[in-house]
N, C-alpha and C positions, 0 to 999 in steps of 0.2 A: 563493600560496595563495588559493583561493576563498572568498569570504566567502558560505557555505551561506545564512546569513540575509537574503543580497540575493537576493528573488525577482523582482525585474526583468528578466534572464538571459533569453534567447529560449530558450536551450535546456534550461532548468530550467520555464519553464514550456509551453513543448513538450513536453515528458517528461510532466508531469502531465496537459497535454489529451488525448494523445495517450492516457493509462491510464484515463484517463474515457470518452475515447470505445469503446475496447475492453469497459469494464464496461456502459457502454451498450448495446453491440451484442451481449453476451453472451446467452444461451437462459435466458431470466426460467423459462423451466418447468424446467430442469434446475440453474440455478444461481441462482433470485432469492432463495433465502432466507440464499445465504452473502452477494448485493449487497448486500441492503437490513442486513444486518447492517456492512457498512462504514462508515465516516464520514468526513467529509471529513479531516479529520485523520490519519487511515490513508492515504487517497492520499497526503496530502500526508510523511507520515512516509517511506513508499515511495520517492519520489522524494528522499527527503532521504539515505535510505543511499544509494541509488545512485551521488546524487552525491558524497558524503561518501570513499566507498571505491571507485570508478572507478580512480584511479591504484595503488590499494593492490595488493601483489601476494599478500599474506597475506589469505586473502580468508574466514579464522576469525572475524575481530570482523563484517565483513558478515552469515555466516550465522547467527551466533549474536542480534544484534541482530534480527535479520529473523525468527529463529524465536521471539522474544520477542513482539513482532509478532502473531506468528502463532497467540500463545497467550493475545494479549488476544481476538483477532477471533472465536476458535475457543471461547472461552467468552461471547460474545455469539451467536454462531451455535446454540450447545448450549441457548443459555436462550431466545430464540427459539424451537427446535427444543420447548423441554418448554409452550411458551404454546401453540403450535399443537395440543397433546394434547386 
């Protein structure tokens, strides 16, 4: 079993440069205001299902976790969205 908590892993934290560099290179004009609503803790949450449930072949607790996830980010994005009015 992996122990998720050891982020010494080349490939656990490959996984996370690798999704920074992508947020990085992403279109700030068409997506900067769902970026800058991330936090580092989100990345790193991300990478933490992934690896958490890679061998899992029931892949319901992944999405389900992930769209929890996604419904923190999605209400920082929305309140964002009402400051810029």
């Amino acid at each position: 079993m992996v122990d998720e908590t050891d982020d010494t892993g080349h490939g656990r934290q490959g996984a996370l440069l690798a999704l920074r560099e992508v947020a990085d290179a992403a279109d700030r004009r068409q997506f900067g205001l769902a970026i800058d609503s991330f936090e580092q803790g989100d990345y790193d949450e991300i990478v933490s299902l992934a690896w958490r449930y890679q061998f899992d072949d029931d892949r319901s607790k992944f999405r389900r976790e992930l769209r929890e996830l996604q419904s923190h980010v999605s209400e920082r994005i929305l309140a964002r969205l009402e400051l810029n009015e």
